[in-house]
C-alpha positions as CSV (number, residue, x, y, z in Angstrom):
1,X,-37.1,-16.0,10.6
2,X,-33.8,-17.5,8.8
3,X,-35.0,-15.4,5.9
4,X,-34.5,-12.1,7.8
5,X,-31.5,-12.8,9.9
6,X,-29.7,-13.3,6.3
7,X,-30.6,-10.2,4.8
8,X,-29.7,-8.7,8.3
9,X,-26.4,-10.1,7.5
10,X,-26.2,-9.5,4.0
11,X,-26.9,-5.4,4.8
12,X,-24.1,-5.9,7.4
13,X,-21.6,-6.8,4.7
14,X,-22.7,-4.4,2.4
15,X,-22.3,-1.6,4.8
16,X,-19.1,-3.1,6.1
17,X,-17.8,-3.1,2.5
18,X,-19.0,0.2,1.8
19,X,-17.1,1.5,4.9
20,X,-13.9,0.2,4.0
21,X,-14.1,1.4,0.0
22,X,-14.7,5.0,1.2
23,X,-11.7,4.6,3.8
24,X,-9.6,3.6,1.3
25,X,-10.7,5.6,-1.8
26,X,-11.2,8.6,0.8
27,X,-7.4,7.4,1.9
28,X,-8.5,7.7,5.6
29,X,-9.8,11.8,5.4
30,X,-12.9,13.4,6.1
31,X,-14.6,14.5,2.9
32,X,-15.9,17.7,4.5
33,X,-12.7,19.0,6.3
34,X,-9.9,16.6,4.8
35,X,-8.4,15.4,8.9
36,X,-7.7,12.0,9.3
37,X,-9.2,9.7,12.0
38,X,-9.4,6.9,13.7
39,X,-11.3,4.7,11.1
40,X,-13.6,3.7,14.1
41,X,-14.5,7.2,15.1
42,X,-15.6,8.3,10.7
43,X,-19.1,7.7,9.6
44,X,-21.1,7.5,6.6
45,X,-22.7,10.3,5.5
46,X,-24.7,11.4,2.7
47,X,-24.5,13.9,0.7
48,X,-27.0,15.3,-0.4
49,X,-29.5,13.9,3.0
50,X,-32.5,11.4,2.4
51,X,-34.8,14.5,3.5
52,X,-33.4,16.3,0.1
53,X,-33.9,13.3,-2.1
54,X,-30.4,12.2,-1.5
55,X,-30.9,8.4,-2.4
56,X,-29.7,6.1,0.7
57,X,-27.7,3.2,-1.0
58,X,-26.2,5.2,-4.6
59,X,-22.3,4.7,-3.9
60,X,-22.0,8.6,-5.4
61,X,-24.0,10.1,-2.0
62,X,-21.7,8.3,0.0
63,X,-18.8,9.8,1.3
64,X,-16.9,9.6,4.7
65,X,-17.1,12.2,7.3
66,X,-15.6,12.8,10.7
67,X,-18.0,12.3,13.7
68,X,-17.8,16.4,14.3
69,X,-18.4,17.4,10.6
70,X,-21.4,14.5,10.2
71,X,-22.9,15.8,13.1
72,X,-22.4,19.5,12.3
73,X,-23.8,18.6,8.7
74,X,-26.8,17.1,9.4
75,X,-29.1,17.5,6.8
76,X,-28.1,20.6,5.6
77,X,-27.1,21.4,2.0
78,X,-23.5,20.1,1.4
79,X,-22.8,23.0,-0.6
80,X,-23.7,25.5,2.2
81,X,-22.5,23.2,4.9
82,X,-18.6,23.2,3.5
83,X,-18.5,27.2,3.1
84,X,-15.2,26.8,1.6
85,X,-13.8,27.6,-1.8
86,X,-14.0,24.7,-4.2
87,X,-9.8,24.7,-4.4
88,X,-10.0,24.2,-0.1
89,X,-12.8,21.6,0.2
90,X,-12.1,17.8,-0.5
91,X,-16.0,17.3,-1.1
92,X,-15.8,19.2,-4.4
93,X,-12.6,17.0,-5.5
94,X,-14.9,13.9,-4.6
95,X,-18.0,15.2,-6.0
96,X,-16.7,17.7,-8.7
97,X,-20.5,18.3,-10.1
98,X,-21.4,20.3,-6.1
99,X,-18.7,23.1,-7.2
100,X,-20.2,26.0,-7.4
101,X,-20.4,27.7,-10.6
């Protein structure tokens, strides 16, 4: 049982660490519609979803994302999800190679 609990703890950290290099790089804004929140109330979210071959722990399908915009997202296409211009949407300035061409 030891053996679990510290990878338990170890994928803790990692996410915990993960969180708090996208709040920083991310400076605190949603990827998707660029409002700041309250770092408690942003989530993970990948881009391109697990169900489209998005892989789960690549630091590039990472980004952070409002609580509304995650949940609106789903697993839907980033691309069609944003429905902005490239110039509008921060996800195209985070992942430049989604811009449409």
């Amino acid at each position: 049982m030891a053996r679990k609990s510290h990878w338990r703890s170890s994928l803790v950290a990692l996410k915990l660490a993960t969180r708090l290099d996208l709040i920083i790089s991310q400076e605190g804004r949603c990827a998707y519609c660029s409002r700041m929140a309250d770092p408690s109330r942003m989530t993970v979210d990948h881009v391109w979803p697990k169900s489209h071959g998005g892989q789960p722990f690549e630091d590039r399908n990472l980004v952070l994302a409002c609580e509304d915009c995650n949940q609106k997202k789903g697993d839907s296409d980033p691309r069609e999800f944003v429905g902005l211009s490239p110039d509008d949407a921060p996800i195209f300035k985070l992942h430049p190679e989604l811009r449409p061409n």
